[in-house]
Every structure is written in C-alpha cells, then in structure tokens.
N, C-alpha and C positions, 0 to 999 in steps of 0.2 A: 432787607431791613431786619434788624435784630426782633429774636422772638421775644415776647414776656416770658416772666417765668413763668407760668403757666404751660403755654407753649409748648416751653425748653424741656418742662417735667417730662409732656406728656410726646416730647419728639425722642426723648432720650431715650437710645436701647443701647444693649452691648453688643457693639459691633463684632463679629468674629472675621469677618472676611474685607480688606477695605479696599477703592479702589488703587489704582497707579497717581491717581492723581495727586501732587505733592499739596504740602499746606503748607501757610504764612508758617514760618517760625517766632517772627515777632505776634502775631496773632496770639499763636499757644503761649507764650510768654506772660501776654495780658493776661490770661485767662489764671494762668500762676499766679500772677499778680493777684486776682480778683479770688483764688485760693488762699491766700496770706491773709486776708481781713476776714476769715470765719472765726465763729468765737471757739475760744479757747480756752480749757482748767485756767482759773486763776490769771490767764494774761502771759502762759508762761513761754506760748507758743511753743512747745519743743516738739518742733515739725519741722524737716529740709525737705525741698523739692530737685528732686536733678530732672532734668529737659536731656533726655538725648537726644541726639540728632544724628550722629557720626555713624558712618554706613558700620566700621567695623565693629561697635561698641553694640550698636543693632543687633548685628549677628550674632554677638557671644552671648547676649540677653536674651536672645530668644531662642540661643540651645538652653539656656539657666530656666527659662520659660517653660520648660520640655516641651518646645517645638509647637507649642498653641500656636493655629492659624491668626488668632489676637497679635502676636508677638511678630511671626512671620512677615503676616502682611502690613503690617503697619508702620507710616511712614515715619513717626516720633513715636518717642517711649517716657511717661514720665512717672519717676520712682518717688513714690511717698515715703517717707524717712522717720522714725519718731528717733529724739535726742531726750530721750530723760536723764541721761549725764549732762546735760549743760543747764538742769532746773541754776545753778546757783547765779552759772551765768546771765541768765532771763531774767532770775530775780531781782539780782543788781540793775539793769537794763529798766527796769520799772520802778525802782527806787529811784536811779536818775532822773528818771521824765518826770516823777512827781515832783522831786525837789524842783526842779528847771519849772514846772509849770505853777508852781506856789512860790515862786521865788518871787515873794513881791511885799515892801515892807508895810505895806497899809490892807493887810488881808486880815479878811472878817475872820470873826473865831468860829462861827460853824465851818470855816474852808478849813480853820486852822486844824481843828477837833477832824477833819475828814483826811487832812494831808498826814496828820500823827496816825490814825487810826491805818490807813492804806500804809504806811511806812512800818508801822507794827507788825502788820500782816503777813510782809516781807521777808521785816529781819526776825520773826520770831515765830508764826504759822508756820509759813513754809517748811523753813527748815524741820521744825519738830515732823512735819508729813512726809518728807522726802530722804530726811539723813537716816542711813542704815547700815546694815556689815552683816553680806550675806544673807539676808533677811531675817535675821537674830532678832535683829531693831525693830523691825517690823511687827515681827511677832509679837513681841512685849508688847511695843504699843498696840496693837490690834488686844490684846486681853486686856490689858488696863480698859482701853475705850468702850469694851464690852461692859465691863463691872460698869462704867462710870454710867454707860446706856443704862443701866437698870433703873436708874432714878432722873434722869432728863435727857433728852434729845442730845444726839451729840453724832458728829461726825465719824464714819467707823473703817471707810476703808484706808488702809494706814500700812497693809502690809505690801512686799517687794509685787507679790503680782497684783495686786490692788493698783498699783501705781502705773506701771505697765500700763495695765488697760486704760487706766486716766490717759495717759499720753494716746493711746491708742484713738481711741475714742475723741478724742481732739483730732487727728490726725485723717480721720475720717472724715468728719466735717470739713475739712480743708479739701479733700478729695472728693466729697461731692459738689462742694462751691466749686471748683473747677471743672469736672463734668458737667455740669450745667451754663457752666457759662461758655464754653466750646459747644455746646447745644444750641445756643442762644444763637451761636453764629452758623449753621450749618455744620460743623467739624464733629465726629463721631467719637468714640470712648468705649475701652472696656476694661475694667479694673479685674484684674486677674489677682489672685493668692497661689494661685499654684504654681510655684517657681520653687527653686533652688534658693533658699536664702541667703548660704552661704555663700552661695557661686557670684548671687548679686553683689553681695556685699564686697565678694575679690574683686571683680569686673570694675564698680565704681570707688575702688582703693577707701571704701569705708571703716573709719574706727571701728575699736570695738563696742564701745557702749550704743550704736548706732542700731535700730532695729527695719526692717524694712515690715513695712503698714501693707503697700501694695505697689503694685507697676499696674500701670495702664496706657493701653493701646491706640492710639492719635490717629486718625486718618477721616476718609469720607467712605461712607457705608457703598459695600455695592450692593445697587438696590436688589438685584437678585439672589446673592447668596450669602451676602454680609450679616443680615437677622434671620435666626436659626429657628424662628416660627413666630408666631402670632405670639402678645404676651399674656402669662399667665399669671394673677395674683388669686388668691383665695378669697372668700367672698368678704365684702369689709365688717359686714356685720360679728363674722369670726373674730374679729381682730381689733375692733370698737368699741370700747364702754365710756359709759356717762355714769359719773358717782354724782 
C-alpha cells in the first residue's frame, strides 16, 4: 500500500548502497511524471528529466559520478536538467493554453481582464526578466530595480545568476516531488551534486544552455549498508521562527 506523504517524508533517506534487486521502469516514470506537476517560476517549467536505464550509459555516469557507491550501485539514474534557454519557448507554451482556454465568445470580463492580464505577463514580464547579453542586461536591470526599490516594493532579482537560481530552485522542487513519491512506493533515492558536469552533460549529448540540477540514484535500500547512519537534523528550534 502506498505511503502518505507523511510517511514517504519520514521513510525517505539517501540511499548510498542499493540492493541487486531491479525496479519497475514504468514505476519510476510515474514518479517523473508526478515530478512534472511541482510548482514552478512563473509556469515556466524549465526543468528536463532523463530516466536512464541503459546498462552502458550507467557505467559512464557513474565514473562522471566519481565512482559514488550512489551511482554504482544503483539500478536507474535520473538527471535533473534546468533549460533556462527555452524561457521563450515555455512562455509561448502558456500564452497558447491561455488563449485555447479563454477562447470562448460569451466570456465575462473579470476572465476577460485575467486572460489580458496573464497574457501581458508573458509577452512583456517575462521577457524584460530573462532577455540578456552576457549579463550586461542583467546588470542594468538589477540597478535600475534597485533605485526603483528605494521608493516601493519591486521585484529585484533580474541578473544572469539571479536567474539561474530561479530555474534552479524550480528544478529542485521537481526533484523532491519525485524522491518522494518513489518513497511512497517503497523505491529509494539519492540525489548526488558531486559529479562531473561536464562529462554528464557529454554522456547525455546535452546542449549548451542546458544545466545539470542533480542526478540521482534509483534502487531499493539495503537495509544493512544502504543508510550510512541514523539521521541527523539540528534541533528545529534552531531553525524555526514565528513573526
């Protein structure tokens, strides 16, 4: 029986060692899937998922791995991806489904004022937040936004790694919805950063503007060596404020 999330939080550890025992492929796919619907900057989703499975794709990701027992042992591998080169593409992608879902000639004018307003956002937000050259662009707008903060609230991160970490940060939440929901099912996870990025990046014939988030490690914990001790969090009171 599938866990709650609850549960799944508090089953989930990072596996380092998994057993031989193979997993659903279609399984981990759902669980992808159920990574796809995390929320996301603006809707922009600039997040790919690759599912490896292929024994020999395995092996060369897991020397890129530098040889983590994470990588070794584990029977699928899936690479989290940010595409903040395809913001324009996503953006039209959401311009479409607006139009498609307000396409309707007897539609009230509060839908009407919300369909213009989300279509605005699009063709004229975005872009001023993401168009740049070299992060020149960036910069400017990061100091204009500063002066303009001195007198009302305004939105400030606008430079090249400012954005980055948007897509980032997006891209993690899609990779914890999927560690958890392969939790939910018994199936184990370890999201590793210590790899080769670039070697990933050869390995899965990835563009350039493609960034790798994380790879993480697919299998069924062994219970004896698989978790590398008891877990440790700091105390929450550390870590907890009520304003």
């Amino acid at each position: 029986m599938e866990k709650t999330v609850s549960e799944a939080i508090q089953y989930r550890r990072s596996t380092r060692i998994y057993k031989e025992d193979p997993i659903d492929t279609e399984k981990v796919k759902q669980c992808l899937y159920n990574a796809s619907l995390a929320p996301t900057s603006s809707n922009l989703q600039l997040w790919e998922f690759y599912h490896v499975t292929d024994k020999t794709t395995l092996e060369k990701l897991t020397v890129a791995c530098l040889g983590q027992n994470a990588a070794k042992t584990a029977k699928q591998l899936v690479v989290v991806v940010t595409r903040k080169d395809l913001w324009r593409k996503r953006a039209k992608a959401n311009i479409e489904f607006i139009n498609k879902i307000y396409d309707k000639p007897d539609l009230e004018e509060r839908w009407l004022k919300r369909k213009k307003m989300a279509i605005n956002y699009y063709n004229k937000l975005i872009p001023t937040i993401y168009t740049d050259l070299f992060g020149i662009l960036g910069f400017v707008k990061y100091l204009i936004f500063q002066i303009v903060g001195l007198f009302r609230p305004i939105y400030r991160q606008t430079r090249l790694s400012d954005m980055r970490i948007v897509a980032h940060k997006s891209a993690a939440l899609a990779a914890e919805n999927f560690m958890l929901s392969m939790s939910a099912i018994g199936y184990d996870t370890c999201p590793m950063e210590g790899s080769d990025t670039l070697r990933v990046k050869q390995i899965l014939s990835l563009p350039r503007g493609a960034e790798i988030n994380m790879v993480i490690g697919c299998g069924i914990r062994n219970e004896d060596k698989g978790i590398y001790g008891p877990r440790f969090r700091v105390p929450f009171d550390e870590v907890y404020f009520e304003r």
